[in-house]
Short mmCIF file of the C-alpha atoms (twelve columns), coordinates in Angstrom:
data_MODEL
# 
_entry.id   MODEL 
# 
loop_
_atom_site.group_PDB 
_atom_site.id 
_atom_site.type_symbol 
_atom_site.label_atom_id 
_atom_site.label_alt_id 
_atom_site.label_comp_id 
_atom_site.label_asym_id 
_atom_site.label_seq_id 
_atom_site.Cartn_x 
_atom_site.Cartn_y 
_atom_site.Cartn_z 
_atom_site.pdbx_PDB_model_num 
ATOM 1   C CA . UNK A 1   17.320  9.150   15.668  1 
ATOM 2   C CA . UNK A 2   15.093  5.788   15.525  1 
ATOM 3   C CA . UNK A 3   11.578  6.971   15.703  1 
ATOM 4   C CA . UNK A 4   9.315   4.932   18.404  1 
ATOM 5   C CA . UNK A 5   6.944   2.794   16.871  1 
ATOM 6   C CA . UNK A 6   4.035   1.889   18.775  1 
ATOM 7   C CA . UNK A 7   3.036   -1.534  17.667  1 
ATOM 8   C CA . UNK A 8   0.152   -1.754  19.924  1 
ATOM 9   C CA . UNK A 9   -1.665  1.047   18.168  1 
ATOM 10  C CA . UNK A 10  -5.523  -0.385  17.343  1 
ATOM 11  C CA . UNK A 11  -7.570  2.005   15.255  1 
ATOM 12  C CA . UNK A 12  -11.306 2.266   17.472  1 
ATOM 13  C CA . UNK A 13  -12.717 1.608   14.050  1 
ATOM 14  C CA . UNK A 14  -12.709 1.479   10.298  1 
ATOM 15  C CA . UNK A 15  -16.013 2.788   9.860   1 
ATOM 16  C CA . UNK A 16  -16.535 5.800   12.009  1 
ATOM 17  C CA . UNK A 17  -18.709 8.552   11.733  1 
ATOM 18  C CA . UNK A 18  -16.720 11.130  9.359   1 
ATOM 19  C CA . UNK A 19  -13.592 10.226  7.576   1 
ATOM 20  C CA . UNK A 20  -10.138 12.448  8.144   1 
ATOM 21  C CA . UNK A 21  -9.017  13.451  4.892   1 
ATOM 22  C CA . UNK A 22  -6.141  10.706  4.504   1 
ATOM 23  C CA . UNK A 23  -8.959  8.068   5.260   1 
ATOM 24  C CA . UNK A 24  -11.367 10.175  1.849   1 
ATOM 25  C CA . UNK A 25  -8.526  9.905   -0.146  1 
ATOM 26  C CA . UNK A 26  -7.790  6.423   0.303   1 
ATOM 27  C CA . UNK A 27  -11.208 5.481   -1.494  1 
ATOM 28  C CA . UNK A 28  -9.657  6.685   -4.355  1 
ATOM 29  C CA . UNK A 29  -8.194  4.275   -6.943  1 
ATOM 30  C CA . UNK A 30  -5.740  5.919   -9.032  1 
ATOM 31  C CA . UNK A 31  -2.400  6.696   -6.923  1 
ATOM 32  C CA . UNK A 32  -1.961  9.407   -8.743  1 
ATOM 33  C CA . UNK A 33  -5.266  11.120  -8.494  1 
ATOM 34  C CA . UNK A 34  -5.015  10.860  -4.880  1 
ATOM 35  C CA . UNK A 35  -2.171  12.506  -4.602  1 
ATOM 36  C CA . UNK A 36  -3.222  15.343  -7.103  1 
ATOM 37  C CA . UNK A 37  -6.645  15.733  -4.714  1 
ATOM 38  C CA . UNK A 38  -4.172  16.167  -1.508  1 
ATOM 39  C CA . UNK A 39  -2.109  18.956  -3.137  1 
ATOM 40  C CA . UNK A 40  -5.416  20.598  -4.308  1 
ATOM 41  C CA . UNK A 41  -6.898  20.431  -0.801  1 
ATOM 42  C CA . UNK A 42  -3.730  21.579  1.307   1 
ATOM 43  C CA . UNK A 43  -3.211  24.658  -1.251  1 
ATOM 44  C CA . UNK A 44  -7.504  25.179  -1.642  1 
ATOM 45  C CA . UNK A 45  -9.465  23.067  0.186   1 
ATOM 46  C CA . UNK A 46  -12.418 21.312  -0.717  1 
ATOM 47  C CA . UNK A 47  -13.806 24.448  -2.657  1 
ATOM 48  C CA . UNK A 48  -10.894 23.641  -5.535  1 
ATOM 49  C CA . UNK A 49  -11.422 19.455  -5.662  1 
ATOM 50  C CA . UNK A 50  -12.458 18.553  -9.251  1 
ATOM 51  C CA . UNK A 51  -15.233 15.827  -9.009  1 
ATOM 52  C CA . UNK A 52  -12.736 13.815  -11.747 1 
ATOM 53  C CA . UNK A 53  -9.735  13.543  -9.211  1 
ATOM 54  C CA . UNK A 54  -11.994 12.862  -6.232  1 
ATOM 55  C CA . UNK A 55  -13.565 9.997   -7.778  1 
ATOM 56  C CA . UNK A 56  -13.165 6.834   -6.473  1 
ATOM 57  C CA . UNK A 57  -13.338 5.266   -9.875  1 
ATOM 58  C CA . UNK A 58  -12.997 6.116   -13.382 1 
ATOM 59  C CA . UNK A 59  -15.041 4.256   -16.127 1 
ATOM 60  C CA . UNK A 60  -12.996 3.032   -18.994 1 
ATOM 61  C CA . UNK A 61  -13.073 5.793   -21.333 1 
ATOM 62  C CA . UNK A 62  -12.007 8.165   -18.476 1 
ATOM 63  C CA . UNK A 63  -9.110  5.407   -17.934 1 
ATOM 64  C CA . UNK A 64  -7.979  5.455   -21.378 1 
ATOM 65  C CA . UNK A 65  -7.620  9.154   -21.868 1 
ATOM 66  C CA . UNK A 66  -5.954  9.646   -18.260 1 
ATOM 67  C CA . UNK A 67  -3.543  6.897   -19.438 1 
ATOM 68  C CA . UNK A 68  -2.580  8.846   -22.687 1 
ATOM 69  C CA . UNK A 69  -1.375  11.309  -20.612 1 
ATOM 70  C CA . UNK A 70  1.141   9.198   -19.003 1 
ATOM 71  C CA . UNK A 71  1.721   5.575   -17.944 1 
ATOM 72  C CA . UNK A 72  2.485   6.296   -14.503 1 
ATOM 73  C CA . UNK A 73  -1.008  7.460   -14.356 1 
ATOM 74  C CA . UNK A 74  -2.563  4.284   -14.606 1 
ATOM 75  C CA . UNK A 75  -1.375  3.467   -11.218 1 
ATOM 76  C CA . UNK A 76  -4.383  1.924   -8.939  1 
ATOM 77  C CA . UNK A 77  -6.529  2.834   -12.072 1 
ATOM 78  C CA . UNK A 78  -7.056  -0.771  -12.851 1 
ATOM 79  C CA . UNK A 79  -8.180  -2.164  -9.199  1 
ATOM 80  C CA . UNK A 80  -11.069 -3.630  -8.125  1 
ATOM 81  C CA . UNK A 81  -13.735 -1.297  -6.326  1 
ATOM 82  C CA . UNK A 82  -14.358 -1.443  -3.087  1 
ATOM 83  C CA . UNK A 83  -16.789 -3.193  -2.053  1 
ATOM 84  C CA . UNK A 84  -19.732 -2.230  0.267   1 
ATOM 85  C CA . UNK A 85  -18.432 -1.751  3.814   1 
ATOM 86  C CA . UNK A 86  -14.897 -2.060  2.447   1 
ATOM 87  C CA . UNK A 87  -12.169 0.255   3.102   1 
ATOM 88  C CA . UNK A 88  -8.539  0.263   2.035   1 
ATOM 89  C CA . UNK A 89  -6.210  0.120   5.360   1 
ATOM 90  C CA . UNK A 90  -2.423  0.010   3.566   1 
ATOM 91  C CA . UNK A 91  -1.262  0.305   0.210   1 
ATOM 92  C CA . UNK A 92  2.080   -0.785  -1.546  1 
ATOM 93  C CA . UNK A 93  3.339   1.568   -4.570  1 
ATOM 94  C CA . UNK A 94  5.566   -0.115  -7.048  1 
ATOM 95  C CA . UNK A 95  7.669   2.277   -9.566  1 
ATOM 96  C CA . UNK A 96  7.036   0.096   -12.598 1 
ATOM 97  C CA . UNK A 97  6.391   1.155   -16.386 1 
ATOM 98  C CA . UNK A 98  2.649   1.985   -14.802 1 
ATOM 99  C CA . UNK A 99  3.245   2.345   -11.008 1 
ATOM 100 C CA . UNK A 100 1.245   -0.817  -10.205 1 
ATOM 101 C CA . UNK A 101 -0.494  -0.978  -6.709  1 
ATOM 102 C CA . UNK A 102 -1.319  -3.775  -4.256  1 
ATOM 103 C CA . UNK A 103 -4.083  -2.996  -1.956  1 
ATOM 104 C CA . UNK A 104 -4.951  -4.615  1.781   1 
ATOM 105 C CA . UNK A 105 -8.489  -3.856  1.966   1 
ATOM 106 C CA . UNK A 106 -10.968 -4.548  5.334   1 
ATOM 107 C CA . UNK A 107 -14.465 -5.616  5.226   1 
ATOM 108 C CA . UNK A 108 -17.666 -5.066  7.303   1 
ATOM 109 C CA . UNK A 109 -18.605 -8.604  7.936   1 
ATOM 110 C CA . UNK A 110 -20.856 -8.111  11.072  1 
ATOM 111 C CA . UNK A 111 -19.428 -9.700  13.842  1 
ATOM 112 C CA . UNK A 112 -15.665 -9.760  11.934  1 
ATOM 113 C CA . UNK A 113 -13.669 -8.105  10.049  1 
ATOM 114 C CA . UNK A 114 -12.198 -10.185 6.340   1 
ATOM 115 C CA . UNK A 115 -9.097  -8.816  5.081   1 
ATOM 116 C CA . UNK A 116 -8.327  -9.416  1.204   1 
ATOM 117 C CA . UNK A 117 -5.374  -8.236  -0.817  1 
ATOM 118 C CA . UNK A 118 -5.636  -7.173  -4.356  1 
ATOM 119 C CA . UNK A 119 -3.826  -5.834  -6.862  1 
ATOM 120 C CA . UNK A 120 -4.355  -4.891  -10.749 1 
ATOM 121 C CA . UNK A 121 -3.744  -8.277  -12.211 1 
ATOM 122 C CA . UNK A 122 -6.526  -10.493 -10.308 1 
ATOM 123 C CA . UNK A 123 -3.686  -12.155 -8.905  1 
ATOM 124 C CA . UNK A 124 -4.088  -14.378 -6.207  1 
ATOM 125 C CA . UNK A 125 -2.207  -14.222 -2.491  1 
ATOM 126 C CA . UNK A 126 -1.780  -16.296 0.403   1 
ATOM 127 C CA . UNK A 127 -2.708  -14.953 3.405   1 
ATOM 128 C CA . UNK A 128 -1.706  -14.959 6.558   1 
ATOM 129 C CA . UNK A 129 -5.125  -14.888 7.955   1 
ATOM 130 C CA . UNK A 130 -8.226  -13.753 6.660   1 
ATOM 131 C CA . UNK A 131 -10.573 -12.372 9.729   1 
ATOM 132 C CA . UNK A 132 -10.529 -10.712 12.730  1 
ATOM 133 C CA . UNK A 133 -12.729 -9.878  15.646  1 
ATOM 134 C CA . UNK A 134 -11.850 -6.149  15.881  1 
ATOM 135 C CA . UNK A 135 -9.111  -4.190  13.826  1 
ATOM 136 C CA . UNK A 136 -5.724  -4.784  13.680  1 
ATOM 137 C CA . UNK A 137 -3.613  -3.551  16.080  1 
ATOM 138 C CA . UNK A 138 -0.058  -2.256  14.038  1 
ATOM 139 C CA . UNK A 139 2.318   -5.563  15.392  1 
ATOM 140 C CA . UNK A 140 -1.173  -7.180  13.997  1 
ATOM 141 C CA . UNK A 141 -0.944  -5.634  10.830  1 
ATOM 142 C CA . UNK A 142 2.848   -5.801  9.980   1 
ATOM 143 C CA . UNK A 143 2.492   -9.484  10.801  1 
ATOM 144 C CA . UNK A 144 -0.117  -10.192 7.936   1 
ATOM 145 C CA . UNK A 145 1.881   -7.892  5.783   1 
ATOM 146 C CA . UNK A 146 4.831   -10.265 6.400   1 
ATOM 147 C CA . UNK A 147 3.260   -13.600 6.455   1 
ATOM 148 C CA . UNK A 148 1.593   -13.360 3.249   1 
ATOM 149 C CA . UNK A 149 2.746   -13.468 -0.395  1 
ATOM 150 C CA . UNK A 150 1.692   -13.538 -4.057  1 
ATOM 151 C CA . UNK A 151 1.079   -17.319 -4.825  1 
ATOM 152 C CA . UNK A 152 3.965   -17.561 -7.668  1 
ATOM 153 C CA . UNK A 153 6.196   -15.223 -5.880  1 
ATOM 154 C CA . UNK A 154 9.736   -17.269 -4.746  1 
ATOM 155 C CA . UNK A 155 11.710  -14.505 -2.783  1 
ATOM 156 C CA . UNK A 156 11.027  -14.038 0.903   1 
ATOM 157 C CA . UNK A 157 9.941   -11.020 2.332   1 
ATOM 158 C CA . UNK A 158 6.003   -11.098 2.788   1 
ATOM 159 C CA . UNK A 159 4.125   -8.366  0.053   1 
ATOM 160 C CA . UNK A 160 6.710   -5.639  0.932   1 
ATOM 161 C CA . UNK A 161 10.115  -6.743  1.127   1 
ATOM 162 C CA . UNK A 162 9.983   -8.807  -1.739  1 
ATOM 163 C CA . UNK A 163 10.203  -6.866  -4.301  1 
ATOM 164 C CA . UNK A 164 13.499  -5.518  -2.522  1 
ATOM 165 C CA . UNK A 165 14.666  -8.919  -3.284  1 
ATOM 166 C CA . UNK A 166 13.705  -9.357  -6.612  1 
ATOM 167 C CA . UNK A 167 14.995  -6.034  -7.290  1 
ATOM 168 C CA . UNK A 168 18.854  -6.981  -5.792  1 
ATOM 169 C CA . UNK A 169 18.393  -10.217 -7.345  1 
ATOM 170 C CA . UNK A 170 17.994  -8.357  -10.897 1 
ATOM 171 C CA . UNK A 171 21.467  -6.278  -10.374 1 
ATOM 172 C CA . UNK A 172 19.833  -3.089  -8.677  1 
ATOM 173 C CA . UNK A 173 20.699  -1.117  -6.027  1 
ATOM 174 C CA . UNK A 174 20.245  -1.333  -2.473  1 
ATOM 175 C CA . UNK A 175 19.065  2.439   -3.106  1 
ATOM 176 C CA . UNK A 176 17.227  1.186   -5.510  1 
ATOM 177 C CA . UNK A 177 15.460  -1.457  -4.066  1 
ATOM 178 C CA . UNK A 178 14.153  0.210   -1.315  1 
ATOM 179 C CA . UNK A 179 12.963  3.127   -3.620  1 
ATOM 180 C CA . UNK A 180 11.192  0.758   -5.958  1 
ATOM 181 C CA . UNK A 181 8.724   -0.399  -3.162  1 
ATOM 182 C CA . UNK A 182 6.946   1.712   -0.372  1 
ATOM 183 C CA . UNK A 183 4.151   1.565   1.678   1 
ATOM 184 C CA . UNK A 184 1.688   3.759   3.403   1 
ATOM 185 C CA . UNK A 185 -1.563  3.620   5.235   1 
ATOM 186 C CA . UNK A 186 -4.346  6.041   5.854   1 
ATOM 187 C CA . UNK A 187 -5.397  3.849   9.294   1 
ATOM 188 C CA . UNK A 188 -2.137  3.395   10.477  1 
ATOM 189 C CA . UNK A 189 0.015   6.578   10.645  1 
ATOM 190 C CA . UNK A 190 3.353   4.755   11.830  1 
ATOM 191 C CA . UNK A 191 3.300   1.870   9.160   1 
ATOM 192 C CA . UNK A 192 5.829   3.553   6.612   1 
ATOM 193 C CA . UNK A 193 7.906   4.359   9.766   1 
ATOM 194 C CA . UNK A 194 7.944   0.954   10.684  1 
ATOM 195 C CA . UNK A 195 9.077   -0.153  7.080   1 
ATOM 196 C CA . UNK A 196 11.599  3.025   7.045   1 
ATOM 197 C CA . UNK A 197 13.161  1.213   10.022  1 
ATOM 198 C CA . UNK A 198 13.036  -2.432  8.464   1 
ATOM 199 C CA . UNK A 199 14.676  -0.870  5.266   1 
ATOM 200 C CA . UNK A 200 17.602  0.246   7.160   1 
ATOM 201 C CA . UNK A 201 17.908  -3.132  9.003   1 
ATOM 202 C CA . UNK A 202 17.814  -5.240  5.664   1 
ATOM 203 C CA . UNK A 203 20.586  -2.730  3.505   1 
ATOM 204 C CA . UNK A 204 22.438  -3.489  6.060   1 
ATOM 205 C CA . UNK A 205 22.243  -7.231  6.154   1 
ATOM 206 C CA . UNK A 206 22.941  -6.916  2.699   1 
ATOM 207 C CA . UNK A 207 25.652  -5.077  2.721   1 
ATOM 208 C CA . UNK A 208 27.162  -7.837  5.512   1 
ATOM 209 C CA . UNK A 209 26.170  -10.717 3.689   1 
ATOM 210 C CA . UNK A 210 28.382  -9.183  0.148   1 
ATOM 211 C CA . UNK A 211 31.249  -7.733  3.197   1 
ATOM 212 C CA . UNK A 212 31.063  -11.656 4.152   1 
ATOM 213 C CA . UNK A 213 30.726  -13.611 0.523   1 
ATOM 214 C CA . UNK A 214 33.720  -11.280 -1.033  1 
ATOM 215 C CA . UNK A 215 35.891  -12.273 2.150   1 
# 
């Protein structure tokens, strides 16, 4: 069953009084210490949180030894911080060598809100826009998520859907594909629905388009 997605969903805020717990663990930078911290505080709380794995930040020492442990580790380890008044509203997971991570991040800038993407290469992106009055409403959000790109990157598909692409392009699966890239968002509940949905749509384009070229 195709789960209603409510596009005109607007978060009040991005800085409001107390933080849920998805929007605390989102200030952390390594992918996988944030998901370590959510096991530990759905099985113990806040009483059984290390102070290392609810970090935001490791320094590079801390980096180095977490890294030895295993690559995948590294993932998120190596982005910028956040800056003051900046929060992290979606984040895309790749399952590379060292799970790389590419961050939309919102900033406090009085009167507007300035988006910036980032990821752990300095790389640079086109954006679809870069400001905003208030937050974004979901439609608002999936839109900048599909209008803007990595500056060297050729496929189509906006920051999500094109590593899908690249991934088809390089002989993998449709399975594959869509396993190598996800997306989730502490501010926006429904956005990995809404990407669940588009996932479906575009295996299936691509398994008409190979139907049509084998004809």
């Amino acid at each position: 069953m195709t789960t209603t997605i409510d596009l005109a969903y607007r978060p009040e805020t991005y800085w409001p009084d107390a933080l849920d717990q998805e929007q605390l663990l989102a200030r952390i930078q390594g992918q996988s210490r944030r998901a370590i911290a959510r096991e530990i505080l759905e099985e113990e709380g806040f009483a059984g949180l290390e102070a290392f794995f609810a970090r935001e930040t490791l320094d590079e020492e801390e980096r180095r030894c977490w890294g030895l442990l295993h690559p995948d580790y590294m993932g998120g380890e190596f982005l910028p911080e956040l800056g003051l008044g900046e929060v992290e509203i979606a984040r895309i997971s790749l399952r590379s060598t060292t799970s790389d991570q590419i961050v939309i991040r919102a900033a406090n800038a009085g009167k507007t809100i300035r988006y910036r993407v980032c990821d752990e290469y300095e790389s640079e992106f086109e954006l679809a826009f870069t400001e905003s009055a208030e937050p974004l409403t979901l439609a608002e959000l999936i839109a900048f998520i599909d209008g803007s790109k990595h500056r060297e990157e050729e496929q189509p598909g906006g920051l999500l859907v094109c590593h899908w692409e690249n991934m088809v392009e390089w002989g993998y699966s449709l399975d594959a594909a869509i396993e190598f890239a996800s997306i989730d968002s502490a501010w926006y509940p429904q956005l990995s629905n809404h990407y669940n949905q588009v996932a479906g749509q575009w295996c299936e384009e691509k398994e008409r388009e190979s139907t049509e070229s084998a004809a």
